[in-house]
C-alpha positions as CSV (number, residue, x, y, z in Angstrom):
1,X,0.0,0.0,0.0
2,X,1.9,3.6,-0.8
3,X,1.9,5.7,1.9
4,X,0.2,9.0,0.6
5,X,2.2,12.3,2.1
6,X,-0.3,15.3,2.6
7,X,1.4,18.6,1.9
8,X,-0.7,21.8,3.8
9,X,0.4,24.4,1.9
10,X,-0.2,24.7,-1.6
11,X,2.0,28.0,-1.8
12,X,5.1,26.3,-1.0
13,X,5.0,23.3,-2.9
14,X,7.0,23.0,-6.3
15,X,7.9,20.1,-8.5
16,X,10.4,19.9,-11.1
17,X,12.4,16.9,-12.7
18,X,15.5,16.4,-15.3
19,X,17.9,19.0,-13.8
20,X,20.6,16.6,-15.4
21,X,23.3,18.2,-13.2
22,X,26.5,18.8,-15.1
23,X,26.0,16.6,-18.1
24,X,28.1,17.0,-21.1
25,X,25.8,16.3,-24.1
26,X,22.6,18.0,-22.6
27,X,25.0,21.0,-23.1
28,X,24.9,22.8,-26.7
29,X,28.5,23.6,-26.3
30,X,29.9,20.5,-25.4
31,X,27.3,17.8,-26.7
32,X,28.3,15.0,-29.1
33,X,24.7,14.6,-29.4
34,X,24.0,14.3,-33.8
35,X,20.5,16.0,-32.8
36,X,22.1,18.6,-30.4
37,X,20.6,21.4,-32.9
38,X,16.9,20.0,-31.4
39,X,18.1,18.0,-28.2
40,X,20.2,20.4,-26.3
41,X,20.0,23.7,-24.0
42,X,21.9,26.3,-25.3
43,X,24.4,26.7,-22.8
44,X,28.8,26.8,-23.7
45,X,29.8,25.1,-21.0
46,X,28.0,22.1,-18.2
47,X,28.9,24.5,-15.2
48,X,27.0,27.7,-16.7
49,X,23.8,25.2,-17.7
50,X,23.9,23.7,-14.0
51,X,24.2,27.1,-12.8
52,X,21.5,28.4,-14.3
53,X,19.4,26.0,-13.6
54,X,19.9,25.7,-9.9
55,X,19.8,29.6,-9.8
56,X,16.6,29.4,-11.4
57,X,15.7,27.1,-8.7
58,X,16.7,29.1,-5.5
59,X,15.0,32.1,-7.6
60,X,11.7,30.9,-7.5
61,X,11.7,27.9,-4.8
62,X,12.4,29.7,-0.6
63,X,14.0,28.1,1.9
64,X,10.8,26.9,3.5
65,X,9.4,25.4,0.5
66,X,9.2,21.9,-0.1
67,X,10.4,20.9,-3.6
68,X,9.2,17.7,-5.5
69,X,12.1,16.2,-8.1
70,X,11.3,13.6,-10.3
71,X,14.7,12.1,-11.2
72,X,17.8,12.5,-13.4
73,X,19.6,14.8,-10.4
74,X,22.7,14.9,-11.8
75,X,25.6,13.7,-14.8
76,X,29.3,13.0,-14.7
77,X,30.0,11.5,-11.5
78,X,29.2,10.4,-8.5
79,X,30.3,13.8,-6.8
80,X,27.8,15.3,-8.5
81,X,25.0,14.9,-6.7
82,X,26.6,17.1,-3.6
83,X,27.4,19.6,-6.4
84,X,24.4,19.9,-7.0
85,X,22.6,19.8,-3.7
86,X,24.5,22.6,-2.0
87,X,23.8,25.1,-4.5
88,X,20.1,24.8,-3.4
89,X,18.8,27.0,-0.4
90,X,15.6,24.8,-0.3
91,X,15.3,22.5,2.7
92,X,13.6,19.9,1.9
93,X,13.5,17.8,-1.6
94,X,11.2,14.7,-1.5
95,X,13.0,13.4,-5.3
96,X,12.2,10.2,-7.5
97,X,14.1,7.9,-8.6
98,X,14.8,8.4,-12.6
99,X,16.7,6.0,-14.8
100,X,20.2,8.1,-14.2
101,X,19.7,8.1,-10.5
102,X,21.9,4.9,-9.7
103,X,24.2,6.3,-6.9
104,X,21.3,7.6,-5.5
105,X,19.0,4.9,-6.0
106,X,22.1,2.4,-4.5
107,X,22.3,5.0,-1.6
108,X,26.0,5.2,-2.5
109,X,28.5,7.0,0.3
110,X,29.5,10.3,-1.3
111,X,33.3,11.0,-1.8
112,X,33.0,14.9,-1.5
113,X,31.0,15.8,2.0
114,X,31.7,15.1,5.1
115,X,29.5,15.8,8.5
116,X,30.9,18.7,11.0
117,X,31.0,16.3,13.4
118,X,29.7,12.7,14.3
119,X,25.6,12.3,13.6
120,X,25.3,16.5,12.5
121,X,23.1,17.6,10.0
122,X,25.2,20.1,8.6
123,X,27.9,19.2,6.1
124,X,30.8,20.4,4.8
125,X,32.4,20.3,1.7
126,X,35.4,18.8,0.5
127,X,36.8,15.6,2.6
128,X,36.2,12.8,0.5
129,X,36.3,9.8,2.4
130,X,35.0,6.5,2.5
131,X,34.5,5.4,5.9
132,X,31.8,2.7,7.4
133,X,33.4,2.3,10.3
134,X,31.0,3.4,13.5
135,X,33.8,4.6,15.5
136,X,34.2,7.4,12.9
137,X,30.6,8.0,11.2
138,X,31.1,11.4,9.7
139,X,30.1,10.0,5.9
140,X,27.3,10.7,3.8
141,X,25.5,8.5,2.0
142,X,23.4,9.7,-1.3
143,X,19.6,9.4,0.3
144,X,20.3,11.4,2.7
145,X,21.1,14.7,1.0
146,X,17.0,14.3,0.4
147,X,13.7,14.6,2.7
148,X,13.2,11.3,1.0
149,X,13.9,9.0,-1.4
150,X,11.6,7.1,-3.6
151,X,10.0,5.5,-7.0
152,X,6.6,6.9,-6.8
153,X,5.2,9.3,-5.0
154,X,1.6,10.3,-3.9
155,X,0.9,13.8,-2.9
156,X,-2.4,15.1,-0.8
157,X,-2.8,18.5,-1.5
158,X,-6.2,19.2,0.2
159,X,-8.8,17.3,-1.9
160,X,-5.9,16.9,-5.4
161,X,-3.8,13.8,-5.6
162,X,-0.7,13.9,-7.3
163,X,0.9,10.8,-8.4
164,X,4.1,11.8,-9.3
165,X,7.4,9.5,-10.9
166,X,9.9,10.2,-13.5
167,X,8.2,8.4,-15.9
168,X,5.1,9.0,-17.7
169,X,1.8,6.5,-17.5
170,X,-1.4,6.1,-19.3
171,X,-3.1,5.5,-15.8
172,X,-2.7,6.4,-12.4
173,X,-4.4,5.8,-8.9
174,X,-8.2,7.0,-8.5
175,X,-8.4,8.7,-12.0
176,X,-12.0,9.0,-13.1
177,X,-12.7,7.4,-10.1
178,X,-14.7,9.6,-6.8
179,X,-12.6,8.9,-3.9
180,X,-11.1,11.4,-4.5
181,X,-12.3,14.7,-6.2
182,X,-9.1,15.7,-8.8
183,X,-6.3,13.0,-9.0
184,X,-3.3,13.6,-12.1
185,X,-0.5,12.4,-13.0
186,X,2.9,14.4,-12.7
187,X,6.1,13.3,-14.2
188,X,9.8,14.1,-16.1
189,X,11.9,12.3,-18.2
190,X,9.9,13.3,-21.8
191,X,12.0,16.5,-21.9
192,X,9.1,17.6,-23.4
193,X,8.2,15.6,-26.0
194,X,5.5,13.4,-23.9
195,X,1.9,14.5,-25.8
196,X,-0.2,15.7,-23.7
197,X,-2.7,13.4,-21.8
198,X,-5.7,15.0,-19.4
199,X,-5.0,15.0,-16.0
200,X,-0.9,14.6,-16.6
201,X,2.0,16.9,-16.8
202,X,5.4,16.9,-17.9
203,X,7.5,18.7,-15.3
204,X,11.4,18.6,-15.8
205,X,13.4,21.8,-17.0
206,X,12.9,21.4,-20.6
207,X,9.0,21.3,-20.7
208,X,8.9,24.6,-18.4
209,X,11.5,26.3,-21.1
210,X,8.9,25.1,-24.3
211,X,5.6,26.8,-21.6
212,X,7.4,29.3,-19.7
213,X,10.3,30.8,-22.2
214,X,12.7,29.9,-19.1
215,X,14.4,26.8,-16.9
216,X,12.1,26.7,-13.9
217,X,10.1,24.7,-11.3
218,X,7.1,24.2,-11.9
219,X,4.4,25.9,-8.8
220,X,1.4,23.6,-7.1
221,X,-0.8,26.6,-8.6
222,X,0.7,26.7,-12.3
223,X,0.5,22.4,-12.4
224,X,-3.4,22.9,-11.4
225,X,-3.9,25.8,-14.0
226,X,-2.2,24.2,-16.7
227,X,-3.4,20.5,-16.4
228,X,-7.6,22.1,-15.9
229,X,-7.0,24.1,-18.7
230,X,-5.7,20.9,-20.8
């Protein structure tokens, strides 16, 4: 049975998905891609695309907020994944597992953070070390760089359910059904390209670029606007 999470706050709430942290052929400038004219963001270099994007992030998403990732965090190593999470002011990130999540999915111990000191939630940058040994237990493993860590998600946002994963589906829990009153489907990995289906919504960077004319999370409010007016 999944364990629906109600969020209170629809204000605070944003999803987004395919951030694709620091990867080389997502990258105009530096893609080996043959469709890179079509395929790629128009960025020179991985660090100014990652930057942007996370920028974009922290522009729109407070530190208070919840965000909602739907997979593909991050590119080109496992060190990555810190790079990318401490550019974010945001404090909690519920994400989903996407098909280039394996260090995070394998909950992986991460060779660039460290813990101030035994058991603290802050962390530093810039250690490296691979230690399992309780005596010493100032390592950091993937999942926990996240609120938490998942497949498939299901959101209670006073009387909407959103089934959210980082892959697109033709059905989803209690749709046309009267359980509950508005159930829809969100998801990334299409970059865009996913036609659109009532009730479900593409929303990783690239989709919000093709709708909004910028890289940005998508907003509880925007999904709900976008998705009735479908």
């Amino acid at each position: 049975m999944i364990d629906i999470i109600k969020l209170n706050d629809p204000n605070k709430i944003w999803f987004t998905s395919d951030i694709h942290g620091y990867h080389k052929n997502i990258t105009y400038g530096e893609s080996n891609w043959e469709n890179k004219e079509t395929g790629c963001r128009r960025f020179d270099t991985t660090e100014l695309m990652t930057n942007h994007i996370l920028s974009q992030i922290n522009k729109y998403v407070k530190e208070d907020d919840i965000l909602i990732d739907l997979g593909d965090w991050s590119f080109g190593g496992i060190e990555n994944i810190w790079n990318v999470r401490k550019q974010l002011n945001v404090k909690s990130i519920y994400h989903a597992l996407g098909n280039h999540d394996s260090h995070i999915q394998k909950n992986y111990i991460l060779p660039n953070v460290y813990r101030a000191e035994p058991y603290s939630s802050k962390l530093l940058d810039g250690k490296g070390i691979y230690l399992s040994d309780s005596e010493y237990p100032d390592y950091v493993e993937a999942r926990t760089l996240f609120t938490e860590v998942r497949n498939y998600y299901e959101f209670l946002i006073g009387d909407t359910l959103l089934c959210s994963m980082h892959y697109p589906i033709e059905e989803w829990n209690d749709r046309g059904n009267k359980k509950i009153k508005n159930s829809y489907m969100i998801h990334g990995h299409s970059h865009g390209t996913c036609p659109f289906k009532k009730g479900r919504l593409d929303v990783g960077m690239d989709n919000a670029y093709q709708i909004f004319g910028e890289y940005k999370p998508f907003s509880y409010n925007e999904i709900i606007q976008i998705i009735k007016s479908q």
